[in-house]
N, C-alpha and C positions, 0 to 999 in steps of 0.2 A: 294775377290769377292765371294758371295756368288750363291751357285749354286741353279740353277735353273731346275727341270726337264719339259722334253718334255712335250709342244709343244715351248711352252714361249721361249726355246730358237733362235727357228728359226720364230718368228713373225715377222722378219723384210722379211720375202719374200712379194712378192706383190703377191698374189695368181693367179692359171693359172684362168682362165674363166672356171667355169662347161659346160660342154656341156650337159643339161638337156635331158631327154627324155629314155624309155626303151630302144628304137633303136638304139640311140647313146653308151647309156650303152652296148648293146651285142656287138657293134661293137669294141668298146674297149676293152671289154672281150676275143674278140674272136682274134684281135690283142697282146693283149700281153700273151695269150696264145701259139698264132706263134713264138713270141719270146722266151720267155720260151720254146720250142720245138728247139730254134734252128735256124727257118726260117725268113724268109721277109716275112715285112707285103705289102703283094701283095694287094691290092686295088676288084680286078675282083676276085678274090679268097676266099677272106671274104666275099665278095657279092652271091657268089656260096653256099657257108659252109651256109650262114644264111637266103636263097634264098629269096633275095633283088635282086629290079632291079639295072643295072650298075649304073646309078646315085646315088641311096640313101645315099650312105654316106656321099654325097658334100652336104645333107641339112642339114646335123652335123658339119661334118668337113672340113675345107675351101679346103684343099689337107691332100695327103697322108704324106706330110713331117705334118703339123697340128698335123696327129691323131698319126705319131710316136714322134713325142714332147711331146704330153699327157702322152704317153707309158712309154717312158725316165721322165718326171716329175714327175709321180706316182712312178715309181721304185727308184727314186732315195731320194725322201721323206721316205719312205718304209725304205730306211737303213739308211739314217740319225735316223730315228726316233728310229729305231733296236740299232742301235748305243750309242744314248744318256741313252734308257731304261736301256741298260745293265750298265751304270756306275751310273744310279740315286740316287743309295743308299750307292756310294763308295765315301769316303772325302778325302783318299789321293790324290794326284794328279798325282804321278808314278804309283800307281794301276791302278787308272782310264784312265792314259795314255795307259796300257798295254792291260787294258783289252777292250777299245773301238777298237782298232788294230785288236786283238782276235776277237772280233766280226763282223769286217769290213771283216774277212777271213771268217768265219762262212757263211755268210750270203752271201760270193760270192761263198761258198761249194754248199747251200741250191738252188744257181739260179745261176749257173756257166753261163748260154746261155744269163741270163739279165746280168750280170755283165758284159760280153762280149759286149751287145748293148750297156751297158750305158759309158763302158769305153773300146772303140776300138782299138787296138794298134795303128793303122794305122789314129787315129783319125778320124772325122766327124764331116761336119759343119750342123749344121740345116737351111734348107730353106723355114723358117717361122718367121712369123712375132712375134711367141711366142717362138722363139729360147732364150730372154734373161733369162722367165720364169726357162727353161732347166740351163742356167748360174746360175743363182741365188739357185736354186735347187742343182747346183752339189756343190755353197759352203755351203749348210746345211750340205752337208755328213761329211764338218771340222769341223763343230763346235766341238761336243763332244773332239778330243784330243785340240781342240785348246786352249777349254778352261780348260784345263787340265795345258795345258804348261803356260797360264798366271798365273793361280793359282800354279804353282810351283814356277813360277819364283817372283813372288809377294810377295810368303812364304817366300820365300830362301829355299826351297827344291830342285832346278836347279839351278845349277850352270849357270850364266849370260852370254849371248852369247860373244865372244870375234870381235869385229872389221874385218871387210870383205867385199870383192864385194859388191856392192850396189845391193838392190833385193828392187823390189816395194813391201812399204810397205799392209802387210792384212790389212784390216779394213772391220769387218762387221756392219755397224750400229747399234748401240743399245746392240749390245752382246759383242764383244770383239774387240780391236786395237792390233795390235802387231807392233814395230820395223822394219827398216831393216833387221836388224842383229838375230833378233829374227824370221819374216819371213823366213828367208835362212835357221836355221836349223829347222824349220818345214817342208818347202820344203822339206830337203834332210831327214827328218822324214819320211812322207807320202812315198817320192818317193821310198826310203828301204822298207817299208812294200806291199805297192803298188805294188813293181817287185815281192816281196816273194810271192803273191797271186798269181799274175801271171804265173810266173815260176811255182807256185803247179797245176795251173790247166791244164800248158803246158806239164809238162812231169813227175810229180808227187813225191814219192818220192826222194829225194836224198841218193845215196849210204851210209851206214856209221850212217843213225840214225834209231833209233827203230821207229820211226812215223812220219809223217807229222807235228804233234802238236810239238814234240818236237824240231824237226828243226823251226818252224816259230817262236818260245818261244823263242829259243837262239838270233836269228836274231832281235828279234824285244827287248827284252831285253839287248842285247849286244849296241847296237847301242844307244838305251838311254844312257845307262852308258857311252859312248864314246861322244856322244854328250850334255849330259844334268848332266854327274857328278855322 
């Protein structure tokens, strides 16, 4: 498969709707800034910060869950894109597996508080009509290792998933299909690196290693090699 860099790989999203206009813009701006900080995006509180009457942002944004779906679709484009850029120029496929990982932690260091909104432990449904936009978004953040794992396994540089649990097969249209079987260990790919970011931003080092990098390297390295050969 030949690799493709960003944007072309996630052209199959159906784009959110722009919400034109300056005032729409500061409003956004001054939303994911709250977030970025940390906070909720309070609706009467934004209206204060950018002294707007109470209604002005409902001739933007249909609700408050609306303009943090924006929020979450922006941020979540944002490291998919972060993601792909940093492997654009790498053809192995264990490198590029490695290092899209690597920057998937980087880049929840650089926005600990968005990384947090976009991916809640406790999870969050969206109560919008453009909540699928937010779905679609959150599988652009796969692409880059995903298409890492098909081009290893297409090489023969992975080692071939072995037979297991049934798991709905991935398929993003137009960019990459994976297997059951091949779905399930990119699941429990993601899901290993995924906790490792988390637990770094929970309680930060762990005892026993000279840095942070060097613990998430072994974990996210070790774990290929046990799963991928």
């Amino acid at each position: 498969m030949a690799f493709v860099i960003f944007p072309e790989e996630i052209a199959f999203l159906n784009p959110m709707p722009l919400v034109p206009g300056a005032t729409a813009g500061a409003i956004l701006d001054a939303a994911t800034d709250a977030v970025n900080l940390g906070k909720p995006i309070v609706m009467r509180e934004l209206c204060r910060n950018l002294s707007l009457t109470p209604g002005a942002p409902y001739s933007h944004f249909e609700s408050a869950a609306h303009l943090e779906s924006v929020v979450a679709y922006n941020g979540l484009l944002e490291l998919a894109g972060t993601m792909l850029d940093s492997v654009a120029h790498i053809s192995d496929p264990r490198a590029r597996l490695i290092a899209s990982s690597q920057e998937y932690r980087l880049w929840a260091l650089r926005h600990p508080a968005m990384f947090g909104f976009l991916f809640p432990t406790a999870g969050r449904q969206i109560d919008s009509p453009h909540a699928r936009h937010v779905v679609n978004a959150t599988q652009a953040v796969s692409v880059a290792p995903v298409l890492a794992l098909r081009d290893g396994w297409d090489s023969g540089v992975f080692v071939p998933p072995g037979p297991g649990p049934h798991t709905a097969a991935l398929s993003i249209p137009g960019v990459v299909s994976l297997t059951s079987d091949e779905t399930r260990v990119a699941n429990a790919l993601w899901i290993t690196t995924h906790g490792a970011v988390v637990l770094e931003l929970a309680i930060g080092i762990h005892d026993g290693w000279e840095s942070n990098d060097e613990m998430f390297d072994w974990i996210v390295t070790s774990n290929i090699h046990r799963l991928l050969g």
